[in-house]
Every structure is written in C-alpha cells, then in structure tokens.
C-alpha positions as CSV (number, residue, x, y, z in Angstrom):
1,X,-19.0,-15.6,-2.0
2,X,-22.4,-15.9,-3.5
3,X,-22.7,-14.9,-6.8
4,X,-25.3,-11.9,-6.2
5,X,-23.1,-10.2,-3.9
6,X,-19.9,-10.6,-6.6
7,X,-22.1,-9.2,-8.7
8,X,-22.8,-5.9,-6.8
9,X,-19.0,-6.4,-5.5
10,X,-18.0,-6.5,-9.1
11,X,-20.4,-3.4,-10.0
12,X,-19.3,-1.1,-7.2
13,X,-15.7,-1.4,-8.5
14,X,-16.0,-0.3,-11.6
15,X,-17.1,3.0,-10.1
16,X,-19.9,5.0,-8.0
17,X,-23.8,3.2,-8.8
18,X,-26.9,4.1,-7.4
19,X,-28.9,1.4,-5.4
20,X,-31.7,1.4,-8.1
21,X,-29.5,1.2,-11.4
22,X,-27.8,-1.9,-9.6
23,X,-31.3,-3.6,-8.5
24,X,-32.6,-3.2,-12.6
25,X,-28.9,-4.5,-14.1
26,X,-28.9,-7.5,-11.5
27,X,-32.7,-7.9,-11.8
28,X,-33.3,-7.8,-7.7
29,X,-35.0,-5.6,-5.4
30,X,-33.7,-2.4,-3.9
31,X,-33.7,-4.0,-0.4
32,X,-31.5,-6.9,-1.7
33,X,-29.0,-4.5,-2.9
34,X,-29.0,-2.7,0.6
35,X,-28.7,-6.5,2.3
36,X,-25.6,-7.2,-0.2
37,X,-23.9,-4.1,0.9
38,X,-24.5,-4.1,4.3
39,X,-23.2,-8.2,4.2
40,X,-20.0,-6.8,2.2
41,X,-19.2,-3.8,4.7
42,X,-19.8,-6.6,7.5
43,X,-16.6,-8.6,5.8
44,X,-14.8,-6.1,5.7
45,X,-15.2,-3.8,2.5
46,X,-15.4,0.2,2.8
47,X,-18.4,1.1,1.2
48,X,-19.2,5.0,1.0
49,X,-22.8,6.1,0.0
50,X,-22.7,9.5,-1.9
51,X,-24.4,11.3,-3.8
52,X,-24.3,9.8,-6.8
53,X,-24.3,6.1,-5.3
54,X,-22.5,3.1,-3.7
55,X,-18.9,3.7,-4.1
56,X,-16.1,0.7,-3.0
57,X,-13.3,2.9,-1.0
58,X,-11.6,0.3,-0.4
59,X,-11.3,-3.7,0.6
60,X,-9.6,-5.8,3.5
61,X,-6.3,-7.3,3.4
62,X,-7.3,-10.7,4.1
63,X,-10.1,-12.9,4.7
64,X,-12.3,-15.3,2.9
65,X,-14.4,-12.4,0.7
66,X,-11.1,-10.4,0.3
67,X,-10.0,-13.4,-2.0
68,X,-12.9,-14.5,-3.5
69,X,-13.5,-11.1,-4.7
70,X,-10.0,-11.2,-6.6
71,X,-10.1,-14.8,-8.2
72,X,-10.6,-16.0,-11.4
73,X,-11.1,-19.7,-10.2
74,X,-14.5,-20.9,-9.1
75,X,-13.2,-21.7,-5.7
76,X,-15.5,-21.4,-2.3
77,X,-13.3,-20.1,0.4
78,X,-14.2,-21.3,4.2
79,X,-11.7,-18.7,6.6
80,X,-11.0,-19.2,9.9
81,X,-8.9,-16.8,11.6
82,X,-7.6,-19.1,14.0
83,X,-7.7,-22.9,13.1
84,X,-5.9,-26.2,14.7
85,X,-5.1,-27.3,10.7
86,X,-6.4,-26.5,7.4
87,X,-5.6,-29.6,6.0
88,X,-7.2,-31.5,8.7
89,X,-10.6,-29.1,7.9
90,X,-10.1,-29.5,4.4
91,X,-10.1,-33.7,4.9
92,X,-13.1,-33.5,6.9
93,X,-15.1,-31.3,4.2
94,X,-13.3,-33.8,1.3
95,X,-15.2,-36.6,3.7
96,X,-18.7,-35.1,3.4
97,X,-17.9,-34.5,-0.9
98,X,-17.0,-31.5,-1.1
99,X,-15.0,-30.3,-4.3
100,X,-13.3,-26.6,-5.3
101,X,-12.8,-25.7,-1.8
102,X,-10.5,-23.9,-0.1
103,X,-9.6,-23.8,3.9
104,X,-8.1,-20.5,4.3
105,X,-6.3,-19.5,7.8
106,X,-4.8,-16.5,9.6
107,X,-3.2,-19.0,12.0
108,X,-3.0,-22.6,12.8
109,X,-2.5,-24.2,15.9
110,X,-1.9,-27.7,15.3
111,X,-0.2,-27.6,11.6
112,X,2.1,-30.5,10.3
113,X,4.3,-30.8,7.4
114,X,5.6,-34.3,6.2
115,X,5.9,-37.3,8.7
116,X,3.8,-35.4,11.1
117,X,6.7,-32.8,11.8
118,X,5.0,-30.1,13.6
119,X,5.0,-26.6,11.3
120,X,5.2,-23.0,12.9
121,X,2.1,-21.2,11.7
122,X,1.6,-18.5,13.7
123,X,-0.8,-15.2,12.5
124,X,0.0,-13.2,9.9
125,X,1.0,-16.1,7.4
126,X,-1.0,-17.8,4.4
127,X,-2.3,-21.1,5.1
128,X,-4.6,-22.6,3.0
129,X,-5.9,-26.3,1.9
130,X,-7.4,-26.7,-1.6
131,X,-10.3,-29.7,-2.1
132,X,-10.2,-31.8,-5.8
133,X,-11.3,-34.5,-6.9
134,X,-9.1,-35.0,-9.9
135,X,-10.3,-37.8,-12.5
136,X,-6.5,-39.2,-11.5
137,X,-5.1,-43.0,-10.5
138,X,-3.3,-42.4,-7.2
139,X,0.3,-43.2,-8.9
140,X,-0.3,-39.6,-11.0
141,X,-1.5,-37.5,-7.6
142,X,2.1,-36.2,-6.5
143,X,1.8,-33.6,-10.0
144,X,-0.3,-31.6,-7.8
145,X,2.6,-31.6,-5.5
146,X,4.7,-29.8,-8.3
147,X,1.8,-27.6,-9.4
148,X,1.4,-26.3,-5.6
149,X,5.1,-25.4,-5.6
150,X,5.0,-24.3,-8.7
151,X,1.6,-21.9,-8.5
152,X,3.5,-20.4,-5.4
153,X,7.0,-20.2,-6.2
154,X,5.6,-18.2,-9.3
155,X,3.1,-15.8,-7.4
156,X,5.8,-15.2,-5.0
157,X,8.3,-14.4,-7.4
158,X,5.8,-11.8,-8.7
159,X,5.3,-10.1,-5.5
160,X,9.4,-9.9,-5.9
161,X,10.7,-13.0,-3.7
162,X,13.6,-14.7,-5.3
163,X,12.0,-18.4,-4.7
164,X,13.1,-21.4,-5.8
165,X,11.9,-25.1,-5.3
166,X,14.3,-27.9,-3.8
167,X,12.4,-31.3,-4.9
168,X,10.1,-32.4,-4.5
169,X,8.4,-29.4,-2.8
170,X,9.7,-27.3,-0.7
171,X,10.3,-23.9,-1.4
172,X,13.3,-21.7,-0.7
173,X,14.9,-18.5,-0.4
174,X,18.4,-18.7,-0.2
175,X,18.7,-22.0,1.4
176,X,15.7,-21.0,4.1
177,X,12.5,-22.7,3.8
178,X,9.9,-19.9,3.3
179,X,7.0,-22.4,2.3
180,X,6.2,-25.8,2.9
181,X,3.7,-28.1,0.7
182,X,1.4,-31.1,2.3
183,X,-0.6,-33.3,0.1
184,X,-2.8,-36.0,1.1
185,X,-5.3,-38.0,-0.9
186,X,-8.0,-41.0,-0.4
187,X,-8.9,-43.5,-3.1
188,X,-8.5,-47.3,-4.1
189,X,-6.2,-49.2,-6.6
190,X,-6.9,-46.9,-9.9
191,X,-9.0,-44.0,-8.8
192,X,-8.8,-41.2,-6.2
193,X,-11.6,-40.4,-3.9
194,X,-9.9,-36.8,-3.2
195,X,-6.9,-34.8,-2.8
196,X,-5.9,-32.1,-0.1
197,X,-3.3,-29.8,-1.3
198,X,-1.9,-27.9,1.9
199,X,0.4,-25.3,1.1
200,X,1.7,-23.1,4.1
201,X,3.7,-19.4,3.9
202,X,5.3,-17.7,5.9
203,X,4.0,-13.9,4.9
204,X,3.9,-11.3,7.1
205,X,5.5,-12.7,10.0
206,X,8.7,-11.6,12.0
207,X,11.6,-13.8,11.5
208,X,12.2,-14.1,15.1
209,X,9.0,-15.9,15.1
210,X,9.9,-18.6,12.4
211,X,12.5,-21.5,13.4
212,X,16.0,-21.4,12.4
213,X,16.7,-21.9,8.4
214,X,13.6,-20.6,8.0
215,X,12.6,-17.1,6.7
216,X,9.9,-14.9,5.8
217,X,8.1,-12.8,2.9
218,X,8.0,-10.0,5.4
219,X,11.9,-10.3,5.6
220,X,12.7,-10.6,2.4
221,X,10.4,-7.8,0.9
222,X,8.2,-6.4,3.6
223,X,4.8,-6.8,4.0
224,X,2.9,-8.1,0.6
225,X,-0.8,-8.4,0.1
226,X,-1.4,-11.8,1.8
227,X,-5.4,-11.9,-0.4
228,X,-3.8,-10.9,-3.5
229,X,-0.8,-13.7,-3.2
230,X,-3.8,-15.7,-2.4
231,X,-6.1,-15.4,-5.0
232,X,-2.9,-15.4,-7.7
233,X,-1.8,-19.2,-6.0
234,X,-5.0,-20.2,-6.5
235,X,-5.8,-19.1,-10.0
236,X,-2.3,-20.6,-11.1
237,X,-2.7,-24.0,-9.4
238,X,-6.1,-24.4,-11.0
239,X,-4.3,-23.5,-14.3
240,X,-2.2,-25.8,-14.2
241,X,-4.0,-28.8,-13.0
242,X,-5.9,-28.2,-15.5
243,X,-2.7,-28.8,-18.0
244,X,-0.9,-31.3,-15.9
245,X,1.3,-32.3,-19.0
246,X,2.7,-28.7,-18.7
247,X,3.5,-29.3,-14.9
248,X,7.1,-31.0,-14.9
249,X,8.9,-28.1,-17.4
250,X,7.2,-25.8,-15.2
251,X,8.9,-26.8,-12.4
252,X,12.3,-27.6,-13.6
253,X,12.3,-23.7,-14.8
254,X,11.9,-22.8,-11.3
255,X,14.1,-25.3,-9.6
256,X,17.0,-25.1,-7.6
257,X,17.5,-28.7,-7.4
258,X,18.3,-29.6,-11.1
259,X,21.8,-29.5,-11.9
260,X,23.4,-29.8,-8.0
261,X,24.3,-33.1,-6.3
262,X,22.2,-34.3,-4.0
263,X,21.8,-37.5,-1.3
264,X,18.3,-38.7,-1.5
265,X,17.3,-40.9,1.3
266,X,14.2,-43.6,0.5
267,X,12.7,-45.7,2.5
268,X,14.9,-48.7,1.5
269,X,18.1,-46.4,0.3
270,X,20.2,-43.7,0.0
271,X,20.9,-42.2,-3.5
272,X,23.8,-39.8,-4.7
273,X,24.4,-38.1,-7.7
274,X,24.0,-35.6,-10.3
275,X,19.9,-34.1,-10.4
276,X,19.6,-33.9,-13.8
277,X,16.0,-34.0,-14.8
278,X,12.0,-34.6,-13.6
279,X,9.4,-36.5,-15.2
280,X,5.8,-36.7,-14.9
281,X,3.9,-36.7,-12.4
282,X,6.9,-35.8,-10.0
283,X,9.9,-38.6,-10.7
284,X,13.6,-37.3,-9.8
285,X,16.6,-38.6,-12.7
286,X,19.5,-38.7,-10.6
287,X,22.5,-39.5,-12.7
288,X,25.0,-41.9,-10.1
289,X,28.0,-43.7,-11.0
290,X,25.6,-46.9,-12.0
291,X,23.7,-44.9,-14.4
292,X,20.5,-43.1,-14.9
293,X,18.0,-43.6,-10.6
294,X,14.1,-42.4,-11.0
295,X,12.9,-41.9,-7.4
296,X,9.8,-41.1,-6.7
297,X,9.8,-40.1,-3.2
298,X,12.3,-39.4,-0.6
299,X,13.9,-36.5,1.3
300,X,16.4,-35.0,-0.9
301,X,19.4,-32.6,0.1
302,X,21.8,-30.4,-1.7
303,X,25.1,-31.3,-1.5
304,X,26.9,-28.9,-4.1
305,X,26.6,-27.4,-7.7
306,X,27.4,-30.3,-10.4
C-alpha cells in the first residue's frame, strides 16, 4: 500500500477527521485526501463521510490492502484472487529482483507442494509466497523452512487451532495436514540469489473440499479472519528471520515430532529411531540402535510415542 494512503488509512482509524485537518497533518492537498479515500473504498474499506469527517466503518476480510493495513512488517502485498501458483509468481518477481514481497491468493489453480505433488487450493484458503533475499549460504536456507512453520503454527494457535508441526514442515491437527510449506531458492556455491517461502492453509474451506487426512481452520474453529491470520504469519516470520539463532527452540516447542519414533526415508536410506532433537538450520537427531543420525532432509513419519 503506498505510504500516503496508510497514512490517511492509519488516521481514519483512530477516529472521525475532517478532509482538511488530514490534508495539513499529512502535508497534501484536499483533493489528494479525496483520491486516497476514494482508492481505499475502491479496495474495499467502508468509509462514511459525516459530519464531523471521514470515519472507517469498517474494512474487508481479505485482500492485498486488508493485510497491508494490519502489518507491522514492510512487506508489499501483490493479490490475485485467482492465481495458477503463488510460488511460481513469487519466482518470477524474485527473477526481476524483487525483495519483501508477498504473493497473496484467494485460490490457486496449479499449486504444488514437495516433489511436484499437486496441492488442493481451492477459494477461501490463505495462500501466500514471501520474496527474501537473505545474506545466507544455501546450506543455512531450510531455517526459513522452520520459521514458516513456526510463524504459522503460532498465529494459528492464537486464532485457537491446536497446531503442531511434524518435521520438517508440515503442519498438523490431529494427525490431518491443515498446512503445507514450499521453499525454493536460487544461488551459487556460498551465496543465495533468493528464497521463496510458499506457505498454503486451508482456512475457510469445507472439509468435503480438502482430500482425505486433511482438515480445515473452518472445521476446527469456524471461520477466522483469513487478513488478520495473514498479517500475524507475516509479522512473525519476519521476526524470526530476523533472529534465526532463535528458530530451532522455536520449533521444537511446537513440535509433535520430537519425542515419537519415526522412519525417515532419504534419498539413499531409510532411518528409524527415537526423534530426539533439531539443530540449526533444520537438522533431525534421531537416536537408532547405532547411535546418535543427523538428517537433513527426508520424508519423515510417525510411528509411535517413544
């Protein structure tokens, strides 16, 4: 949003202002003010003009402005209502050097989660892809992995969803996937170009229109605030990305994987044991019957508590 019309966003909900009082505090013409609050009604925002002034009734639910106007985070958002794939957006935008950017979507088309398995993402959910361009070597990239799960494992536990994460990043209610987590990066030997962090949720959608061992936000809690959720992942994952030392205990305090057994499978094995730990930037300790295993990536499943 540009920084003007937060300005006079900003203003208007603190309370009724007249048109000229907010031209002399913002140091812009009358007309401009008009212009701004004609653009905010446009995406969306009740604006009543009263007596005594502008007054914001109320704003939408979702949409690019509807989250920009409730984030901390310097973050553009470009929304789609209907999209083939955020992340696929969000790689083209990283390709022209863009930074702080955020693909936001009603519904995708063409989605994918991990080894191109397609992903239900139909309207009514949160799909968004986040642009960086961390000052990272590509071995250290998967911590914004964790912070993704973590940023929205947290904000959904807020809006009262009893989420967990299952390593490395998907995130559970109950056994059913609820979100799912894609990042993808560009770079060379010991620097990264960019990093796409897709994170996908499935908010106020039906459950009979989510695949089996899936669920919902809407099923679990009812219908949520999909800008507000937005704006709180958002604000967290820039927190913590920010701190990435801080990511690992993070996520182990919202994990569901430490402490079970699990079967890992890795492109050249298959690991069992006792999940006992995670290390910077994203490692699995599995405790086996040879000792201590540190994987870095694999699909991991639950077997039982240890």
């Amino acid at each position: 949003m540009q920084q003007t019309r937060r300005q006079v966003l900003d203003a208007l909900a603190d309370g009724p202002v007249a048109g000229p009082e907010l031209a002399t505090r913002l140091d812009i013409s009358r007309a401009a003010v008009w212009k701004h609050v004609e653009a905010l009604r446009e995406d969306g925002f009740d604006i009543e003009s009263r007596n005594n002034g502008y007054v914001l009734v109320d704003v939408p639910e979702f949409g690019g402005a509807a989250v920009e106007h409730q984030l901390d985070a310097s973050v553009d958002i470009e929304y789609h209502d209907r999209i083939a794939s955020t992340n696929d957006r969000a790689r083209e935008l990283a390709a022209d050097g863009a930074e702080g950017v955020c693909v936001l979507a009603d519904e995708q088309t063409g989605a994918r989660g991990r080894l191109d398995r397609p992903w239900e993402s139909p309207a009514g959910g949160v799909w968004l892809s986040l642009v960086y361009r961390p000052d990272l070597p590509p071995s250290q990239v998967p911590v914004y992995t964790l912070a993704a799960a973590v940023a929205a494992t947290a904000a959904l536990r807020e809006v009262g969803v009893s989420a967990e994460i299952k390593w490395p990043n998907d995130i559970l209610v109950d056994g059913e996937k609820l979100v799912g987590i894609l990042t993808e990066m560009e770079g060379e030997a010991d620097r990264v170009s960019w990093v796409v962090v897709g994170i996908g949720i499935n908010a106020n959608i039906d459950a009979a229109s989510v695949p089996d061992h899936a669920t919902t936000v809407k099923e679990q809690v009812g219908d949520i605030d999909r800008g507000a959720l937005t704006a709180s992942i958002i604000d967290r994952l820039e927190a913590l990305r920010n701190a990435p030392e801080d990511v690992p205990e993070a996520w182990r305090e919202l994990s569901t994987t430490i402490g079970q057994i699990v079967r890992v499978e890795t492109p050249g094995e298959t690991v069992t044991g006792e999940a006992v730990g995670i290390e910077f930037p994203g490692t699995l300790v599995v405790e086996t019957d040879d000792g201590k295993r540190r994987i870095a990536a694999g699909d991991c499943e639950h077997l039982r508590p240890a």
